[in-house]
VODREN-417475 format. One record per residue (C-alpha): residue in one letter; x negated, y, z. Coordinates in nm, 4 decimals. Layout:
<nodes>
   rest          u          v          w
      A          X          Y          Z
...
</nodes>
This chain:
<nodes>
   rest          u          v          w
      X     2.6293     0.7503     1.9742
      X     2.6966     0.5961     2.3063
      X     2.4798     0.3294     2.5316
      X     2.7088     0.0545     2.4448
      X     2.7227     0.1749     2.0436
      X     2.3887     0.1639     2.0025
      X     2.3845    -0.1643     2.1995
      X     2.7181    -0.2761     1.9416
      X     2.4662    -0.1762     1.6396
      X     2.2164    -0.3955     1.7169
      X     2.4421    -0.7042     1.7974
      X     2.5581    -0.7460     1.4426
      X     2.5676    -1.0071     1.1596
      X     2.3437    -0.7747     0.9352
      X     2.0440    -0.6669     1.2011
      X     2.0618    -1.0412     1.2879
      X     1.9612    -1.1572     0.9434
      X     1.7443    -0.9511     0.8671
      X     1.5127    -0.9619     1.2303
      X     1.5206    -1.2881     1.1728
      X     1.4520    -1.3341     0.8088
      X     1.1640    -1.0498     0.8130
      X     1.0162    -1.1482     1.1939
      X     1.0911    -0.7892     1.3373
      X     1.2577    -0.6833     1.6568
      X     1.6312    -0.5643     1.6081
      X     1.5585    -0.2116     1.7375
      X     1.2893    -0.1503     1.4313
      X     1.5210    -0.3673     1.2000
      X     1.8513    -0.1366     1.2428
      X     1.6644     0.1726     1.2648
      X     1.4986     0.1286     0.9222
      X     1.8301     0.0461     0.8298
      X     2.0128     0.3314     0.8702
      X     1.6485     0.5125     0.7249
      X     1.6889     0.3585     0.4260
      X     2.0852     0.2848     0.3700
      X     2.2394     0.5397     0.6328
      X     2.4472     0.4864     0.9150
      X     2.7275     0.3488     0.7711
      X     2.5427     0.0465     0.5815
      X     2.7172    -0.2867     0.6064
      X     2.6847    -0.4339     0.9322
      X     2.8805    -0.7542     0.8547
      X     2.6478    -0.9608     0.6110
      X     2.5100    -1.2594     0.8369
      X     2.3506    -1.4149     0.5192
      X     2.0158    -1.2688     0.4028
      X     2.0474    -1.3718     0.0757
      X     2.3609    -1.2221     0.0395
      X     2.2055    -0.8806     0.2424
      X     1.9186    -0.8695    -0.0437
      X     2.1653    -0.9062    -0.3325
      X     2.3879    -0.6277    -0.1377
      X     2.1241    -0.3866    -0.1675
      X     1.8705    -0.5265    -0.4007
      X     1.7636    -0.1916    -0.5189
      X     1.6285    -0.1484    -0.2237
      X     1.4396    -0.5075    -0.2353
      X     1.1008    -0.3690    -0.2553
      X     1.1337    -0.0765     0.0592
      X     1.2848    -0.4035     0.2321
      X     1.0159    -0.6491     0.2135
      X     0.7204    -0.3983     0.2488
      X     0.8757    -0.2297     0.5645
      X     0.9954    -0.5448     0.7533
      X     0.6515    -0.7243     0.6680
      X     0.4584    -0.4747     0.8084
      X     0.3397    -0.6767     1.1581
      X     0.3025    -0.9945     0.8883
      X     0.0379    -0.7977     0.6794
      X    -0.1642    -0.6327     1.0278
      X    -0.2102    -0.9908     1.0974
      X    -0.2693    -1.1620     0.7418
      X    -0.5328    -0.8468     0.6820
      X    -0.7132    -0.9297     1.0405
      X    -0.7390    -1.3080     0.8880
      X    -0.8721    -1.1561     0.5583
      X    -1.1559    -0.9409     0.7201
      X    -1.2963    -1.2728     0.9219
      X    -1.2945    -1.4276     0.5570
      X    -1.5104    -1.2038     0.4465
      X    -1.7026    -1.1868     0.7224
      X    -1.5960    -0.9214     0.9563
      X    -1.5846    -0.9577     1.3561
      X    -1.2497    -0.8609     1.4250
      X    -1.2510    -0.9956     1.7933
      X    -1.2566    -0.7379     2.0550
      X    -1.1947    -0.7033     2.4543
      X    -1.4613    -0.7808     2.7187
      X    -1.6597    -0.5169     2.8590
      X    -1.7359    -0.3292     2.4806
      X    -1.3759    -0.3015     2.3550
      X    -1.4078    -0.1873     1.9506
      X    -1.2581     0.0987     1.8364
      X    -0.9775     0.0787     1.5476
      X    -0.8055     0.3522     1.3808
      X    -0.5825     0.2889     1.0724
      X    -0.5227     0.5934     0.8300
      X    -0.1207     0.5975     0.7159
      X     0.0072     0.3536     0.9548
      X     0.3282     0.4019     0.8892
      X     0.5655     0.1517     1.0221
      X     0.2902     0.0381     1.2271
      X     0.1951    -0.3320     1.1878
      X    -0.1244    -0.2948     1.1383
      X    -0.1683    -0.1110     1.4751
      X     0.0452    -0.3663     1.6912
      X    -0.2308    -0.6721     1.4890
      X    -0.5345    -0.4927     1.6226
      X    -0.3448    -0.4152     1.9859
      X    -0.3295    -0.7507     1.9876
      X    -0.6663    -0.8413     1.9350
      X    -0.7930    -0.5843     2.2253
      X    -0.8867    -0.2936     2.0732
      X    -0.8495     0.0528     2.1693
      X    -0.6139     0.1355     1.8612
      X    -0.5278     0.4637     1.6600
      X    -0.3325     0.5771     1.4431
      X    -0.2687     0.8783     1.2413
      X     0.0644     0.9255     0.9848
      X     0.1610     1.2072     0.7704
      X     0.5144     1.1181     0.7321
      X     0.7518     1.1823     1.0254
      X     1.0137     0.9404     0.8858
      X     0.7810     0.6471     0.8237
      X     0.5781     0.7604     1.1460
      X     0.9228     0.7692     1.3675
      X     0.9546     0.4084     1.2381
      X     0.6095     0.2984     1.2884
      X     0.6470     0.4532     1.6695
      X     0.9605     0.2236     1.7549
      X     0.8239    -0.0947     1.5691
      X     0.4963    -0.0228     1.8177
      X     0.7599     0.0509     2.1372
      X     0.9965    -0.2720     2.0514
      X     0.6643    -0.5122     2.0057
      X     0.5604    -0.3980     2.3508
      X     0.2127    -0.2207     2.2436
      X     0.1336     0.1616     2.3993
      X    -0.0744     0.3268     2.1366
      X    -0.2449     0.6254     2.0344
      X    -0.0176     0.7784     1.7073
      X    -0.0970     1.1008     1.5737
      X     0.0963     1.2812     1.2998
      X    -0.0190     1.4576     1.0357
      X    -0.2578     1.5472     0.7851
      X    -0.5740     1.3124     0.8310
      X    -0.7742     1.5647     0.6273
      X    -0.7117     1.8066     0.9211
      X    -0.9734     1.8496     1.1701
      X    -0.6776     1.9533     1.4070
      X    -0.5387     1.5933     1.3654
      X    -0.9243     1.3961     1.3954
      X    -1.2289     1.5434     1.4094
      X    -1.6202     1.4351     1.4811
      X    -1.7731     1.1280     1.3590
      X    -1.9309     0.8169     1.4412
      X    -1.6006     0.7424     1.6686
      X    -1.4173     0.4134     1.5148
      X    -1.5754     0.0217     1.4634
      X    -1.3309    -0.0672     1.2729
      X    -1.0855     0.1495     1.0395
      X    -0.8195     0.0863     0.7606
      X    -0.6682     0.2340     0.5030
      X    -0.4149     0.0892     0.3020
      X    -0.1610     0.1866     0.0654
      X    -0.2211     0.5208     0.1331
      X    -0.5597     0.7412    -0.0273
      X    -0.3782     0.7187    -0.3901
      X    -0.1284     0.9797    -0.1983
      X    -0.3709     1.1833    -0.0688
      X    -0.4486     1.4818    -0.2379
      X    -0.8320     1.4900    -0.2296
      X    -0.9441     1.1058    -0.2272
      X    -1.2741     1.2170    -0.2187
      X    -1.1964     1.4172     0.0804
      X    -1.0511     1.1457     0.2293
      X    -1.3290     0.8751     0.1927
      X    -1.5930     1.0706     0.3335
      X    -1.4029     1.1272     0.6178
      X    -1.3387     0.7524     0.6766
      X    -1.7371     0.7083     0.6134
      X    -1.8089     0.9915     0.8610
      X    -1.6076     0.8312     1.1390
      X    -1.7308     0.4773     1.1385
      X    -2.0107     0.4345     1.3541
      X    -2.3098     0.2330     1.3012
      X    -2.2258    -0.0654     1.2316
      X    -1.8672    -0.0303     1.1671
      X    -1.6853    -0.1566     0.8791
      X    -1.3805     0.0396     0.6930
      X    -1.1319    -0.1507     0.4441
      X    -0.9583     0.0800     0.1856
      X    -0.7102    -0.0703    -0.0463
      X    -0.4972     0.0624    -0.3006
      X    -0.3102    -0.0375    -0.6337
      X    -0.5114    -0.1392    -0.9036
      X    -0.4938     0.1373    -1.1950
      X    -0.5887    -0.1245    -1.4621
      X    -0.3220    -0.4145    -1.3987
      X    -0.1031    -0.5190    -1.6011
      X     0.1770    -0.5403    -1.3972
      X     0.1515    -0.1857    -1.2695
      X     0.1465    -0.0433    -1.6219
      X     0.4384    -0.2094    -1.6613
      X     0.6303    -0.1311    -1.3423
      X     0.4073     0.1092    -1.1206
      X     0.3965     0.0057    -0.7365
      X     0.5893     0.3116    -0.6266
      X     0.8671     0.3639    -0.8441
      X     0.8783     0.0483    -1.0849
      X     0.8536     0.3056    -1.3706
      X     0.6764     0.1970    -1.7022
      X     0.3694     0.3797    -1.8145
      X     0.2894     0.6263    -1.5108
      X    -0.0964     0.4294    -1.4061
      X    -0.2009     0.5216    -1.7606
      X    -0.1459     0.8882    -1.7453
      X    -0.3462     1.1516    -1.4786
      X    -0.1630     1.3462    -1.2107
      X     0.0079     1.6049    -1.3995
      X     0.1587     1.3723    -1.6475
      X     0.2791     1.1254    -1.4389
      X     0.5105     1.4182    -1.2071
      X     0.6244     1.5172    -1.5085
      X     0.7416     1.1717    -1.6479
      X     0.8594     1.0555    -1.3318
      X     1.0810     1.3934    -1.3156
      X     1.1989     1.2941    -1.6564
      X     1.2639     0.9409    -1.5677
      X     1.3921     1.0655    -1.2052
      X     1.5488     1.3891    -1.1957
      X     1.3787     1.4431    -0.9010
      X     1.1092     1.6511    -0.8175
      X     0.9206     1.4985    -0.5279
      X     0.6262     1.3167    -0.6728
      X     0.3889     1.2000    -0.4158
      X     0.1333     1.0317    -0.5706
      X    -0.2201     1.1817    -0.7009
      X    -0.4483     1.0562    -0.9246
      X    -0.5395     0.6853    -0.9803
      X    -0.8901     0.6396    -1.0016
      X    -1.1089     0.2996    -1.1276
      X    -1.3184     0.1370    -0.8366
      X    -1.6020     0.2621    -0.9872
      X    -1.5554     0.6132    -0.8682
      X    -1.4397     0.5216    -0.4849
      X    -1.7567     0.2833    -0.4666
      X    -1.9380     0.5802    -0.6180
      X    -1.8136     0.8349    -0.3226
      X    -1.8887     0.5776    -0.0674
      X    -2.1972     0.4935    -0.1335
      X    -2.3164     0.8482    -0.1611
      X    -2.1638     0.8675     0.1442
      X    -2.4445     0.6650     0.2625
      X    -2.2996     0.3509     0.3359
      X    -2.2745     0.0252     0.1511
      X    -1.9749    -0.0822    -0.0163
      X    -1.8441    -0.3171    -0.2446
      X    -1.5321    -0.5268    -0.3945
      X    -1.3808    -0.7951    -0.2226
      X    -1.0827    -1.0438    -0.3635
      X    -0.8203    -1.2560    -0.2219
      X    -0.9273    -1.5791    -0.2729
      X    -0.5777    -1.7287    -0.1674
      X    -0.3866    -1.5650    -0.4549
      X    -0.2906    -1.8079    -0.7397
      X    -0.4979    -1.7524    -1.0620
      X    -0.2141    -1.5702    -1.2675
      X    -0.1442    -1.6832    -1.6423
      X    -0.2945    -1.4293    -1.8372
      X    -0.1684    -1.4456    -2.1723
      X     0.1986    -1.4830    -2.0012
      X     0.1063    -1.1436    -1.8877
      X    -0.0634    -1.0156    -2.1775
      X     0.2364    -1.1070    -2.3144
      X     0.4853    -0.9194    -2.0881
      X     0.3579    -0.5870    -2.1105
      X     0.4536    -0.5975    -2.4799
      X     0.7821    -0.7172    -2.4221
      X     0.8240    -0.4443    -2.1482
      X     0.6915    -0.1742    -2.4091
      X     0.9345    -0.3114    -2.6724
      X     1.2374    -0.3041    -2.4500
      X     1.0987     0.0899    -2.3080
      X     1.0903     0.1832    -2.6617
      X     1.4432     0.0809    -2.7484
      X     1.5589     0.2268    -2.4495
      X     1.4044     0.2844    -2.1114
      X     1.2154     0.5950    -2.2879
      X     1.5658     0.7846    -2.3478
      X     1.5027     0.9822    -2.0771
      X     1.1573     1.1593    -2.1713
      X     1.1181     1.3849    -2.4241
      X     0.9544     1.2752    -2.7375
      X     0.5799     1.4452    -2.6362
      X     0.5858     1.2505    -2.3561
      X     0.7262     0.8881    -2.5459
      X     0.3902     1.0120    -2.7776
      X     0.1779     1.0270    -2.4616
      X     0.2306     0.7244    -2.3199
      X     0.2618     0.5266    -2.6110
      X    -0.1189     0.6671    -2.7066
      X    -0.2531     0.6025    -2.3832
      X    -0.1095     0.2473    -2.3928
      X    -0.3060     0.2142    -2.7340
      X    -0.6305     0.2991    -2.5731
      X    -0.6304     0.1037    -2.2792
      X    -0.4517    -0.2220    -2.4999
      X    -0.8088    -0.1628    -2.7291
      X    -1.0420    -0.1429    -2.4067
      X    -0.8481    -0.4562    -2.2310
      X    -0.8494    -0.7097    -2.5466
      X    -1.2143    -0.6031    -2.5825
      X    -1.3028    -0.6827    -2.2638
      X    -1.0695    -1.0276    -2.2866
      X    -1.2681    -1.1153    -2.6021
      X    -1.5818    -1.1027    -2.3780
      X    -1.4645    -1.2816    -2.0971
      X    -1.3437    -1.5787    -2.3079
      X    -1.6483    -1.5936    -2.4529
      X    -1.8315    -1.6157    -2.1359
      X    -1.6103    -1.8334    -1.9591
      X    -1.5190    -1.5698    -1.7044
      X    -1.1574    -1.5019    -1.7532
      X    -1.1360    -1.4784    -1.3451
      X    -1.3802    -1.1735    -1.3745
      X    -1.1245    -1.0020    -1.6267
      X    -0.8101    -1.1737    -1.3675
      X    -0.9436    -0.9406    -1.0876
      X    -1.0279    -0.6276    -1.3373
      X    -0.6774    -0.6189    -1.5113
      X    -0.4302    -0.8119    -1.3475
      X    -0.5023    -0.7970    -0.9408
      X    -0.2669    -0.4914    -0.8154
      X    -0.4889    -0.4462    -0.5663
      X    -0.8402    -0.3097    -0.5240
      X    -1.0089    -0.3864    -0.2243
      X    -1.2932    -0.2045    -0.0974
      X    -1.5036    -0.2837     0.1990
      X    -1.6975    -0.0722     0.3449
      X    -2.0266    -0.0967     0.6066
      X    -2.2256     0.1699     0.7530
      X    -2.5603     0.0963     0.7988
      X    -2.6739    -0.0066     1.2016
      X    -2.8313     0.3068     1.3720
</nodes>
């Protein structure tokens, strides 16, 4: 491609539509583009409305790439919600790392603020990304591919005040790992946010967060690659094992910091029986036909694993009703995200 073709690519109806729709610069908006579509998608739709129904399949890639700086800054809002000084600069400028930054938004929020910002990504396609969104927004930062379980990549402790991790330790191999490397690196003081889709809700075990497939969140590792390459015909699964908060708050804390659950106050309480109800109608309509392509030990599987966790939900719905604390159940079974915040101890 030529200067003025890759100046041509960026002056079109389509990059247009979407920068502006989504809030990103057009450099990050046509590269992710041609990522996701390839370099011959349709640089002619001016309407965004008409762009999303173009390539609606790719709806959900689209609105969590292009949000990315949105979310850095609604997540720096969040943590002064629930109490965490997020303010930085001056003469002590905090230290912020984010683990999976991937098309970098949360980096550029925390730039922003003043800190002295890094960030470490395992995927060179989401990282390359991540790199240009940084460049276009005008922010210089530390970004460091690869594995963040390698000492190679980060190593030492007690270096960050202030570290992330979002969307991302349900890929990593060895969560465990992983967490007690985030607690090692905070120092004294320092808080660490870890988020990640809720195995329990509803609406995952309907339509997981990754690939919109019924039934994966209700089956371990090994189970879920192997229904997903049924479902798929493709072999790449990269997602390990969901866990319950239970077990992350468990690690962390015998990590030797504190840690706990925190909501999202602004979401909108959902209607629960509506989505009580919804999961049924999504099992009826996989079992007439959006199980054809598993094999019948695997329909078994997942329709006995739904039966487990449908007699463990309604129990714990019974309960809730009767205390008057269907909220508590809301955030159990029905949030798709846990949130866990994290605080080590001052020196």
């Amino acid at each position: 491609m030529t200067k003025s073709d890759a100046i041509d690519s960026l002056a079109t109806p389509t990059v247009g539509a979407v920068s502006n729709w989504y809030g990103v610069h057009p450099k990050f908006a046509h590269a992710a583009l041609e990522t996701f579509l390839g370099a011959d998608y349709d640089r002619d739709i001016g309407d965004i409305q008409a762009f999303l129904a173009r390539y609606k399949h790719f709806r959900i890639q689209f609105d969590y790439t292009f949000s990315t700086n949105t979310r850095g800054r609604n997540l720096a809002q969040q943590l002064r919600a629930w109490g965490v000084p997020v303010e930085s600069g001056g003469q002590s400028r905090k230290s912020y790392l984010d683990v999976g930054f991937a098309y970098g938004g949360y980096l550029a929020a925390f730039a922003s603020l003043g800190y002295d910002v890094t960030g470490i990504e395992i995927s060179e396609r989401f990282g390359s990304l991540g790199r240009l969104n940084l460049e276009a927004s005008g922010y210089a930062v530390d970004t460091r591919m690869g594995d963040f379980l390698s000492d190679e990549i980060l190593a030492g402790e007690r270096q960050f005040d202030l570290i992330t991790c979002t969307d991302v330790i349900e890929h990593v191999m060895d969560p465990e790992a992983g967490l007690r490397k985030i607690c090692r690196l905070l120092k004294p003081g320092g808080t660490a946010y870890v988020a990640y889709p809720t195995k329990l809700s509803i609406p995952y075990v309907r339509a997981d967060g990754h690939f919109q497939l019924f039934g994966l969140t209700l089956l371990d590792y090994f189970r879920a690659r192997a229904a997903y390459i049924m479902y798929t015909e493709w072999p790449e699964y990269e997602v390990s094992d969901f866990y319950e908060p239970e077990w992350y708050l468990h690690i962390a804390r015998s990590a030797g910091v504190e840690a706990e659950l925190v909501y999202d106050s602004s979401l909108p309480a959902p209607d629960v029986p509506g989505e009580i109800a919804a999961l049924y109608e999504t099992f009826a309509e996989w079992t007439k036909s959006g199980s054809g392509k598993l094999d019948p030990l695997m329909r078994h599987e997942i329709t006995l694993e739904l039966a487990k966790y449908s007699a463990r939900m309604f129990q714990e719905y019974s309960e809730h009703i009767a205390h008057h604390s269907i909220d508590q159940f809301s955030r159990k079974w029905i949030d798709p995200l846990t949130r866990i915040l994290i605080r080590k101890p001052p020196a």
